[in-house]
TILOKE-816047 format. One record per residue (C-alpha): residue number from 1; x, y, z; residue in one letter. Coordinates in steps of 0.02 Angstrom, whole numbers, plus 50000, padded with zeros to 5 digits. Layout:
BEGIN
<atom num="NUM" xx="X" yy="Y" zz="Z" residuo="A"/>
...
//
This chain:
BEGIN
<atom num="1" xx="50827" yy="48970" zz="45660" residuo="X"/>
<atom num="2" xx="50812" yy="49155" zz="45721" residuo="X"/>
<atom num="3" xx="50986" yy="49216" zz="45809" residuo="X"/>
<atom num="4" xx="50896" yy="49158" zz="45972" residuo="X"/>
<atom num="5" xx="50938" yy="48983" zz="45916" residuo="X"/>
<atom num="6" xx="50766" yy="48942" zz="45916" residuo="X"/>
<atom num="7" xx="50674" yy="48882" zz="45770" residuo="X"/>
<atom num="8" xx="50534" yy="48982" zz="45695" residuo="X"/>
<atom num="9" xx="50381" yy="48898" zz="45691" residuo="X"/>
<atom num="10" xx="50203" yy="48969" zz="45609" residuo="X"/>
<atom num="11" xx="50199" yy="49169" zz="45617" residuo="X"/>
<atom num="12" xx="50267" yy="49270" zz="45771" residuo="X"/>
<atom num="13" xx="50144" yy="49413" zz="45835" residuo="X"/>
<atom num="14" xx="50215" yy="49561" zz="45917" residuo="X"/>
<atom num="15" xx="50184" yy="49594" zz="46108" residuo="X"/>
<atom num="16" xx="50230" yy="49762" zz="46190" residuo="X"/>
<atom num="17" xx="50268" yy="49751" zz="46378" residuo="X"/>
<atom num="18" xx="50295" yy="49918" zz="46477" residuo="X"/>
<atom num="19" xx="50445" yy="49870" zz="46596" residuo="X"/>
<atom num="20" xx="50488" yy="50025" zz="46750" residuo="X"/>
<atom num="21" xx="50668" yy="50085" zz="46701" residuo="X"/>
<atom num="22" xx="50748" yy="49984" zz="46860" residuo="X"/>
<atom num="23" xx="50706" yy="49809" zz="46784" residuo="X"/>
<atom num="24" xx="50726" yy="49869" zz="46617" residuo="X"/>
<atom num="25" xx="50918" yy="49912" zz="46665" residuo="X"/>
<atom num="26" xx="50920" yy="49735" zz="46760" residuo="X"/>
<atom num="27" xx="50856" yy="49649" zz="46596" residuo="X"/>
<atom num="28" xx="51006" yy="49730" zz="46505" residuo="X"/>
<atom num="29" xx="51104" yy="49697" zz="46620" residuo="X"/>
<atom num="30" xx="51082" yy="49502" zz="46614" residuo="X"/>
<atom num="31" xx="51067" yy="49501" zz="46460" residuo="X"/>
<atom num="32" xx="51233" yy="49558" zz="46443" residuo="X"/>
<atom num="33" xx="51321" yy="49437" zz="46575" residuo="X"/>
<atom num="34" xx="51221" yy="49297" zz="46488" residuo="X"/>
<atom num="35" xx="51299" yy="49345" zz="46321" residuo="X"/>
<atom num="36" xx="51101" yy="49352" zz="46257" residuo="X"/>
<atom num="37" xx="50987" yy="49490" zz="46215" residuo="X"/>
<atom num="38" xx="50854" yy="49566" zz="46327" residuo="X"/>
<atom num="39" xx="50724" yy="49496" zz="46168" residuo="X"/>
<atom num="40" xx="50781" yy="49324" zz="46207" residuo="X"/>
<atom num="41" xx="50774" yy="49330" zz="46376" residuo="X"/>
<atom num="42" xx="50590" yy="49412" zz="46379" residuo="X"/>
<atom num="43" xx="50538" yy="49239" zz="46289" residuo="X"/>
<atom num="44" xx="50618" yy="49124" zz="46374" residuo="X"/>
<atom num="45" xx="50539" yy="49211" zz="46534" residuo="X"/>
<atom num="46" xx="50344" yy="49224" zz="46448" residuo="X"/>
<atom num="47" xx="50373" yy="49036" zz="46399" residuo="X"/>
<atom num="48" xx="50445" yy="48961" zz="46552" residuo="X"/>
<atom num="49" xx="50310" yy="49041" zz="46636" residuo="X"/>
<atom num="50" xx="50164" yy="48983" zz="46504" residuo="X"/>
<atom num="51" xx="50211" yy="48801" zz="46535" residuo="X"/>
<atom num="52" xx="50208" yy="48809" zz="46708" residuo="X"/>
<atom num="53" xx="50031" yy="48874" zz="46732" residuo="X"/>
<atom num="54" xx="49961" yy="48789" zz="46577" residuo="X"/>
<atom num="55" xx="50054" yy="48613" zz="46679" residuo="X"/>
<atom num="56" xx="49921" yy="48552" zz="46770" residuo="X"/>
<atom num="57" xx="49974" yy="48515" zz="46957" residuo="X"/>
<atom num="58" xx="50010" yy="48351" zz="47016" residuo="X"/>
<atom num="59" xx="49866" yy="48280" zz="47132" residuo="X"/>
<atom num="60" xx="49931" yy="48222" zz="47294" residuo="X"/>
<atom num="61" xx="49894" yy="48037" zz="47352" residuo="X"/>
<atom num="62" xx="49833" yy="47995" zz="47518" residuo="X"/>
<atom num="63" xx="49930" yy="47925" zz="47650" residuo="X"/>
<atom num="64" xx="49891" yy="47755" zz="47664" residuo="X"/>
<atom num="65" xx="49969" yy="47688" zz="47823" residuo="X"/>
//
């Protein structure tokens, strides 16, 4: 396990994401109230968000009345 608490699995590949200073300071910010680091929050973020556009959308049913 990385100090993340999450397990490592296969080989990590390093990403570099330009952030304006405002959100950077944010990021720091909550990472600080969270007790967390601005790393672990940038994952959590890019995999919360991977899973929900990778989830296909549920197709509505028709009324039937």
């Amino acid at each position: 396990m990385n100090k993340e608490g999450q397990e490592m699995v296969g080989t990590n590949s390093p990403v570099s994401v330009r952030l304006d200073v405002d959100t950077r300071e944010r990021l720091n910010a909550l990472a600080n109230r969270l007790d967390s680091t601005p790393h672990a929050l940038m994952r959590q973020a890019v995999a919360e968000f991977v899973q929900r556009r990778s989830t296909p959308a549920p197709t509505p049913t028709p009324n039937q009345n």
